[in-house]
C-alpha positions as CSV (number, residue, x, y, z in Angstrom):
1,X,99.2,119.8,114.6
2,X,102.3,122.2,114.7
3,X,103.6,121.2,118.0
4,X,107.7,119.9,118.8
5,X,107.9,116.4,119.8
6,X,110.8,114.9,120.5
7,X,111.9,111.7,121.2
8,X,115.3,111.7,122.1
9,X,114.7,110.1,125.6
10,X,113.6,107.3,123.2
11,X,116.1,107.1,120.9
12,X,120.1,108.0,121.2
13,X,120.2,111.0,119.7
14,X,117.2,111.6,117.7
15,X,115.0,114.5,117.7
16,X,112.0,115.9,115.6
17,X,110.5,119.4,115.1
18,X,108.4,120.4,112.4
19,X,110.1,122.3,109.0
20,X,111.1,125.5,108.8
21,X,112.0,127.1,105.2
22,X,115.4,127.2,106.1
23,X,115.0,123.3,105.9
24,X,114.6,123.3,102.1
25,X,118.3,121.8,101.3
26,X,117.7,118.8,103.0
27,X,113.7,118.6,102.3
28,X,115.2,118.0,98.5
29,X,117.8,115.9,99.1
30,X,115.0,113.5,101.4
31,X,112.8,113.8,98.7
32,X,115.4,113.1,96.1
33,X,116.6,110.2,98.2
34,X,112.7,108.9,97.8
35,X,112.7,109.3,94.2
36,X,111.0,112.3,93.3
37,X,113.2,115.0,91.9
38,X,113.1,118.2,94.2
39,X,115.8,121.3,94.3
40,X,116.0,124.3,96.4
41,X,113.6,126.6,95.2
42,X,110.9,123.0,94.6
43,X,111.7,122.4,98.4
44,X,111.0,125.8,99.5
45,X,107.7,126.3,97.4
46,X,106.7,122.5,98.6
47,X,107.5,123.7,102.1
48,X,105.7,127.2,101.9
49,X,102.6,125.4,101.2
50,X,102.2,123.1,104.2
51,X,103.3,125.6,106.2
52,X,100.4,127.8,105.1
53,X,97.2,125.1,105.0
54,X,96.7,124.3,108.8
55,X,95.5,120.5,107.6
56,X,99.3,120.0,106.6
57,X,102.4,119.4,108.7
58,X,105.9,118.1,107.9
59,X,108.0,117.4,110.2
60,X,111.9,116.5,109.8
61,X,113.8,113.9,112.1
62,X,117.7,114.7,112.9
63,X,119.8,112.1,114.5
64,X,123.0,113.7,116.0
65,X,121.8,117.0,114.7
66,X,122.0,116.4,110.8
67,X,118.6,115.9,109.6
68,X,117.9,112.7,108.1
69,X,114.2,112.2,107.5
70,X,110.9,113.0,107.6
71,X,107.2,112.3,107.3
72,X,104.6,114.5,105.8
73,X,100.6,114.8,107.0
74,X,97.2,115.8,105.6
75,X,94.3,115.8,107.6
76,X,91.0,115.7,105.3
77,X,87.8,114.5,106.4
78,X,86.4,111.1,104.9
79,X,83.3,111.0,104.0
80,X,82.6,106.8,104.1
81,X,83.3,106.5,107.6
82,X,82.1,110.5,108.4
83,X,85.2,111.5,110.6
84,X,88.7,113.0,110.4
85,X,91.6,110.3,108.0
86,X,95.3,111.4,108.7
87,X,97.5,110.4,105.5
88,X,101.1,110.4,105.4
89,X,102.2,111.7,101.9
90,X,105.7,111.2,102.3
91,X,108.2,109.4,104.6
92,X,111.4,108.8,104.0
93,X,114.9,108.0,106.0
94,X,118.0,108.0,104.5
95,X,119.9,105.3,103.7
96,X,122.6,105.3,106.3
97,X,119.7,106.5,108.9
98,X,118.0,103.8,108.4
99,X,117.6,101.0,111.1
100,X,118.5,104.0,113.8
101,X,115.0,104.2,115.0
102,X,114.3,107.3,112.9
103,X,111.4,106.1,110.6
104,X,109.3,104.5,113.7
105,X,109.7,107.8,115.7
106,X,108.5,109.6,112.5
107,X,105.9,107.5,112.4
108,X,105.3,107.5,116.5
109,X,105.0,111.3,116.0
110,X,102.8,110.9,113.0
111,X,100.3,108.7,115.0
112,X,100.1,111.1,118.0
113,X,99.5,114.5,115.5
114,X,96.7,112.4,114.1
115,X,95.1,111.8,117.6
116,X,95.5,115.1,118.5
117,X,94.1,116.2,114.9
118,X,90.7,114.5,115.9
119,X,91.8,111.9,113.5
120,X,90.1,108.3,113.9
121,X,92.3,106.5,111.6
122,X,96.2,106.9,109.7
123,X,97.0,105.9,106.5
124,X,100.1,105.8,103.8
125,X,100.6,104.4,100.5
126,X,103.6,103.4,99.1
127,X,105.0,102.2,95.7
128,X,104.4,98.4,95.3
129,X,107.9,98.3,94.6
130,X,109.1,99.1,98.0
131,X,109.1,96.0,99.7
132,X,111.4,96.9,102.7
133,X,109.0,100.0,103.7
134,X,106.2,97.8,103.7
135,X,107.9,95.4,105.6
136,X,108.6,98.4,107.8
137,X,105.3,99.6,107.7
138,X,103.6,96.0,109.1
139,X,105.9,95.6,111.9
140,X,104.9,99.3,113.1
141,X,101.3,97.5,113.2
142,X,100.0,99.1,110.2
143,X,98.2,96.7,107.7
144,X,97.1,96.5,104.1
145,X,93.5,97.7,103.0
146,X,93.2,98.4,99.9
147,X,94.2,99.2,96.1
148,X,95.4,102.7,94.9
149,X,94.5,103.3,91.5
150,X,96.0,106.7,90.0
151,X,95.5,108.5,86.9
152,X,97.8,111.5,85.7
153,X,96.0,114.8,84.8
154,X,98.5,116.9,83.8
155,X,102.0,118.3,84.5
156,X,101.8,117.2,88.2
């Protein structure tokens, strides 16, 4: 799950490696840009934590070496269908990225870390306000299933 992959040979100048702490700047301003408040010392914590759970990855896309997106994993095992599930958490591209190729090879990369995770399925949510992503998300072959229902529990 922690392997490099890049895809530049696919894509003019893109490239993706999994997040290093060092990444935490532009882990904020990504998640920022997705609508969920994040600074430095968030970013790093956020960042610490996937690093250290070996069912977690994030990894960050750069096109012409600035880092512009990225997608986030969790492997968990499911018990209705008895295997391995790979959910993406987060994915986001920012605005001037976008259309570059960046979120399909983020989600190229996601698809191959979940085969090679053992996992026999992938799946996101995303806000039902965010027409454009699942616009995005359908023409990268993926498919609505279901209805998320989510109830706060606290500060998180």
């Amino acid at each position: 799950m922690s392997q490099a992959f890049t895809l530049s040979d696919r894509g003019p100048g893109i490239d993706l490696r999994n997040a290093v702490m060092a990444d935490a700047d532009d882990v904020a301003r990504l998640l920022e840009a997705l609508g969920y408040p994040c600074d430095l010392r968030d970013a790093a914590e956020r960042i610490a934590s996937i690093l250290a759970n070996d069912r977690q990855a994030l990894v960050v896309a750069r096109r012409g070496g600035v880092v512009c997106g990225l997608v986030a994993l969790d492997f968990m095992y499911y018990l209705p269908l008895g295997t391995t599930t790979c959910r993406i958490t987060a994915l986001v591209v920012l605005p001037d990225a976008r259309g570059s190729g960046v979120g399909r090879h983020l989600l190229l990369d996601a698809e191959r870390r979940a085969r090679a995770g053992g996992a026999a399925r992938i799946e996101l949510t995303s806000g039902v306000q965010r027409s454009e992503a699942h616009a995005f998300y359908r023409a990268c072959g993926y498919r609505d299933s279901s209805v998320r229902f989510v109830k706060p529990l606290g500060s998180a």
